[in-house]
C-alpha positions in Angstrom: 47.9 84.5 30.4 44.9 83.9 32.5 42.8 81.2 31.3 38.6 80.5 32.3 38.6 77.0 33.6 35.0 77.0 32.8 35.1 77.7 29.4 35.6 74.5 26.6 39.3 75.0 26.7 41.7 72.6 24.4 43.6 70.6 26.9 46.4 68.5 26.0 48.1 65.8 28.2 51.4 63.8 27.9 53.0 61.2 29.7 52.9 57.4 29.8 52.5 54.7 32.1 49.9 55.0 35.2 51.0 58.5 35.7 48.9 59.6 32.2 46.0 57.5 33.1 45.6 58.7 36.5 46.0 62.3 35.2 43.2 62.0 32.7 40.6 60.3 35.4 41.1 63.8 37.4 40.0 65.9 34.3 37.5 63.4 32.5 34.9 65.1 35.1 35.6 68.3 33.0 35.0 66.5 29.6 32.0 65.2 31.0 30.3 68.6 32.2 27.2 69.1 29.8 28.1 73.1 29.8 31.2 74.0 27.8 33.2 70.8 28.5 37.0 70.9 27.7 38.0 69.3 24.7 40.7 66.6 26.1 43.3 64.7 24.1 46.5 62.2 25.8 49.5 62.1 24.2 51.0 58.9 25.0 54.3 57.4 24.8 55.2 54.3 23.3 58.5 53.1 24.5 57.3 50.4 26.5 59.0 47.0 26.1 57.9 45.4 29.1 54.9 43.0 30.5 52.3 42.1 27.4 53.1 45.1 25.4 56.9 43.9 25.3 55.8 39.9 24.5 53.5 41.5 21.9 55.6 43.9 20.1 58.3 41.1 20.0 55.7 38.5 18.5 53.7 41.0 16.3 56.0 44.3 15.9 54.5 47.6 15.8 54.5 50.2 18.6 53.1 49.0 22.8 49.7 49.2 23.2 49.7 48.5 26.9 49.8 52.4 28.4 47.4 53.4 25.0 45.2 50.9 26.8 45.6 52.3 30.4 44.5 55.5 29.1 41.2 54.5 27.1 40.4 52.7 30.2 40.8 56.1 32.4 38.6 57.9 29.7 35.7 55.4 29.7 32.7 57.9 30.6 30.9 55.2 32.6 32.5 52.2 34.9 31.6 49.5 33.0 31.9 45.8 32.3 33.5 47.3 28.9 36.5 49.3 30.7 36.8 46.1 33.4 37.4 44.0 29.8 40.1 46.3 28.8 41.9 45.9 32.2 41.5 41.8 32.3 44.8 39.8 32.0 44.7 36.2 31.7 46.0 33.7 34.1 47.3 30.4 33.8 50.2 29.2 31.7 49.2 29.0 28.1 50.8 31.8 25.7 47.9 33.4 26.5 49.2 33.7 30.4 49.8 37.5 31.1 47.8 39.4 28.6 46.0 42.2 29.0 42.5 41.5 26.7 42.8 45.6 25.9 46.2 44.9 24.2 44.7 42.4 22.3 41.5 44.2 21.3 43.7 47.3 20.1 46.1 45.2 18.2 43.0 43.5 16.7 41.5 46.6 15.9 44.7 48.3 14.2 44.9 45.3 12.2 41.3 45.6 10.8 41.7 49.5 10.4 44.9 49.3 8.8 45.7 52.8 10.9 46.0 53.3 15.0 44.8 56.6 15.0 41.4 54.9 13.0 41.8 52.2 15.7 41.7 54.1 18.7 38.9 56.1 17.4 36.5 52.6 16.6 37.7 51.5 20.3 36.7 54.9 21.8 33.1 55.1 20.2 32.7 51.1 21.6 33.9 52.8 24.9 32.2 56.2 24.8 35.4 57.8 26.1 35.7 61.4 27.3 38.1 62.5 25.5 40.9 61.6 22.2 43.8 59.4 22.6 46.8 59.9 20.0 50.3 57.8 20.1 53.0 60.0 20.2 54.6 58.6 17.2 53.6 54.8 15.6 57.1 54.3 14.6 58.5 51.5 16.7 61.4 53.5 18.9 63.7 51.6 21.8 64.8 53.9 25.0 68.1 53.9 25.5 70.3 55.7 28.2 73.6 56.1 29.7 74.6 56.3 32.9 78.1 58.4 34.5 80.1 55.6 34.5 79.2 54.7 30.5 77.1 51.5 31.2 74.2 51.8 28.5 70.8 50.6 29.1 69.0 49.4 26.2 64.9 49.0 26.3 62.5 50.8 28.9 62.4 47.7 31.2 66.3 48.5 31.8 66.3 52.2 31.9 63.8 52.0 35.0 66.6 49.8 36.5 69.2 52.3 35.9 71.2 53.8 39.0 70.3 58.0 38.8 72.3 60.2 37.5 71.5 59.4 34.4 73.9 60.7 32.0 71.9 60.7 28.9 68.8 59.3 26.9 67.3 59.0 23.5 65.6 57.3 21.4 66.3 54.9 18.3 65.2 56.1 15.9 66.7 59.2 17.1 64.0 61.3 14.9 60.7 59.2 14.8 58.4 61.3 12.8 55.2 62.1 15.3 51.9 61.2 14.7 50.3 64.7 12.8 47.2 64.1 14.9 49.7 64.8 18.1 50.9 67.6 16.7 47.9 69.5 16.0 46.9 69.0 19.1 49.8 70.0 20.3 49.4 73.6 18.1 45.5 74.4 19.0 45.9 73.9 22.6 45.2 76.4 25.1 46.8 74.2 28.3 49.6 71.3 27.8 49.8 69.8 31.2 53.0 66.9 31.5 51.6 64.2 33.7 52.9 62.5 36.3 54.7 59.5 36.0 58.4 57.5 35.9 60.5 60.8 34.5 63.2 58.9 32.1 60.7 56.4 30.7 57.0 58.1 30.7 57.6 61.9 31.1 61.0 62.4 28.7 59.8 59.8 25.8 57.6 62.2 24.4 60.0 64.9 24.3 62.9 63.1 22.9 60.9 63.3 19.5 62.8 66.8 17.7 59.1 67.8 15.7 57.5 67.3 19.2 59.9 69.0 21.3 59.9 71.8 19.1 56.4 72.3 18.9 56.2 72.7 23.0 58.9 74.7 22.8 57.4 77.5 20.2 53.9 77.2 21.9 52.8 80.6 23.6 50.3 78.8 25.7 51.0 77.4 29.4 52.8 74.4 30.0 52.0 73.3 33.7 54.5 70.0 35.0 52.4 67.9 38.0 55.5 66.7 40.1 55.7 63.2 40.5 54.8 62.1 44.7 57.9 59.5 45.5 61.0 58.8 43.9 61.3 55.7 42.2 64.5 53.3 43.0 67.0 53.0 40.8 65.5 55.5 38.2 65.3 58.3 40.1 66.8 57.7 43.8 68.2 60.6 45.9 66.3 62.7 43.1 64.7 66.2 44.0 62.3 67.7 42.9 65.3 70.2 41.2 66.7 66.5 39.5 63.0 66.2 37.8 62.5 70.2 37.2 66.5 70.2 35.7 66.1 66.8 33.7 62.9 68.2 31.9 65.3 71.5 31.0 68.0 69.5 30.2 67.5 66.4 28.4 63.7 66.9 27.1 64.2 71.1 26.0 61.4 72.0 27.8 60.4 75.0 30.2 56.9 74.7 32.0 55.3 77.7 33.0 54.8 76.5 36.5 55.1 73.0 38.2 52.1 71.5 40.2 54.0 70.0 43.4 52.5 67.8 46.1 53.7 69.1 50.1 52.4 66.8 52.0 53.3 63.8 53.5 51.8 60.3 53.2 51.2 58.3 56.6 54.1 57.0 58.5 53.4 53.1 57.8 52.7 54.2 53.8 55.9 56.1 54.3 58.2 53.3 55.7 57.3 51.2 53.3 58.4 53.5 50.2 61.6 54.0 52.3 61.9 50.3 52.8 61.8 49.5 49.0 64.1 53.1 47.9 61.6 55.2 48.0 61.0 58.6 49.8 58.6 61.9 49.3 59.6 64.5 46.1 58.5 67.8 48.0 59.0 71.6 47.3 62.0 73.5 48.9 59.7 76.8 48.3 58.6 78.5 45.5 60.9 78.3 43.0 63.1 75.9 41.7 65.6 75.9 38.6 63.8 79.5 37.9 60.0 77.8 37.8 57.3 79.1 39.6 56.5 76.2 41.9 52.9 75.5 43.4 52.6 73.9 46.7 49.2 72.0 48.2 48.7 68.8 49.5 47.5 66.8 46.4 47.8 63.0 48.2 45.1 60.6 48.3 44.6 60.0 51.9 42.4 57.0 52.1 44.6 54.8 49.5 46.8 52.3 50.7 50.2 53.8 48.6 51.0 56.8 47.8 48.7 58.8 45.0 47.4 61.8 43.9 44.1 62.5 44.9 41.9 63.5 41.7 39.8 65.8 42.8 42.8 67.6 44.6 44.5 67.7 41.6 41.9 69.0 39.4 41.0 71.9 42.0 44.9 72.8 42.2 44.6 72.8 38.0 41.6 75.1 38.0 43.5 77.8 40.5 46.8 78.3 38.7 45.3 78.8 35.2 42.7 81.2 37.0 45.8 83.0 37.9 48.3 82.5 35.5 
């Protein structure tokens, strides 16, 4: 199904981490256009245990706010003192060492609100952000995984330090109920695009929830996966881009229509690096994998110092395939 990129199409993202964030900065030019903009909305997930959003779900309960904030900041219409203020983390040693100001200003927010879909909304008008920003669920859930030899990893901090293969994952609760607002959005788009991002604790979150899951898997629309650029170690070392295609199958029940895949290479100091640390390119063995129609371009960032998409690359490479879906 063939879709007109320049018509206001209902475009749904999902991910966590940097990998959502980064994703939504390449489209927010699209939300932005003053003729038929695309209506954008990030599904985020909110596993995190790690950093300020660990410290403060420990102290205060509730669901992360710290990759909610990392997206409102990507949304942000204008570069502003207001998005710089979501990003700020204090220094020094006091309790207040560490925190991220946005994490605080969410929490603050959901406590006057009573409601974090009312709470996100407030903080997005302050912001004038391009786009909505729903939770995937706001029931507190842990990550949990096991790897081949039966270890179990408890928390998101210690799934990303698992050795891959992993065996299995899921959440507890096993069945958080989703946010309704995520759903919808979920059911009315016209384009679900999976972002890029750490695959067993940004990308698979999201899809562990059953009501979610099943809604992607009944949606007649097309479901476009952008292809992560490096492994990560531990999490996903020696992993193809097969191992990510196959783990999305597999453990989160979901086919994309086509994956968005990266093919070339980053510079050779960039490069050792990533290979000193575990690291090394995801790239496509041709043009199909696992039985997915896989598109190939060179989406990296050439003037940053690691190794990133490029957004404008991205969003070009976005346009073409639902041109010619």
């Amino acid at each position: 199904m063939a879709l007109d990129p320049d018509l206001p199409l209902r475009v749904v993202t999902l991910g966590g981490g940097t990998g959502l964030a980064a994703l939504l900065r390449a489209l927010k030019s699209e939300a932005e256009r003053p003729d038929q903009p695309w209506q954008l909305t990030g599904i985020v997930t909110v596993s995190d245990n790690g950093g300020s959003s660990g410290r403060l779900r420990e102290e205060l309960g509730g669901i992360p706010p710290g990759d909610l904030r990392n997206c409102l900041s990507a949304l942000t219409r204008e570069e502003s003192i207001l998005s710089d203020l979501l990003s700020y983390r204090f220094k020094g040693e006091g309790s207040l060492a560490g925190h991220s100001l946005g994490n605080l200003m969410l929490l603050a927010m959901v406590d006057i609100t009573g409601d974090w879909v009312k709470a996100i909304r407030q903080l997005s008008g302050v912001l004038v952000t391009a786009g909505r920003l729903y939770p995937s669920t706001t029931v507190p859930v842990t990550l949990c995984a096991e790897d081949l030899q039966g270890h179990r990893y408890v928390g998101e901090t210690a799934v990303n330090e698992t050795i891959a293969p992993i065996q299995s994952i899921w959440l507890e609760p096993e069945a958080p109920e989703p946010l309704p607002e995520a759903m919808l959005a979920i059911l009315r788009a016209d384009l679900i695009l999976l972002a890029p991002g750490s695959l067993y604790t940004s990308t698979l979150p999201n899809l562990l929830i059953p009501e979610l899951r099943r809604a992607l898997q009944q949606t007649t629309v097309p479901i476009l996966y952008i292809a992560n650029l490096m492994t990560e170690p531990g999490e996903t070392s020696g992993l193809d881009l097969e191992g990510h295609i196959r783990a999305i199958l597999d453990i989160g029940g979901i086919k994309p229509t086509t994956v968005l895949a990266n093919d070339s290479l980053p510079s050779p100091e960039i490069l050792a690096r990533y290979r000193e640390e575990g690291g090394c390119p995801i790239l496509p063995s041709g043009p199909e994998t696992a039985g997915i129609p896989v598109t190939a371009e060179p989406l990296l960032d050439l003037d940053a110092s690691t190794a990133r998409h490029h957004p404008a690359k991205v969003l070009k490479a976005i346009r073409a395939i639902i041109t010619n879906y």
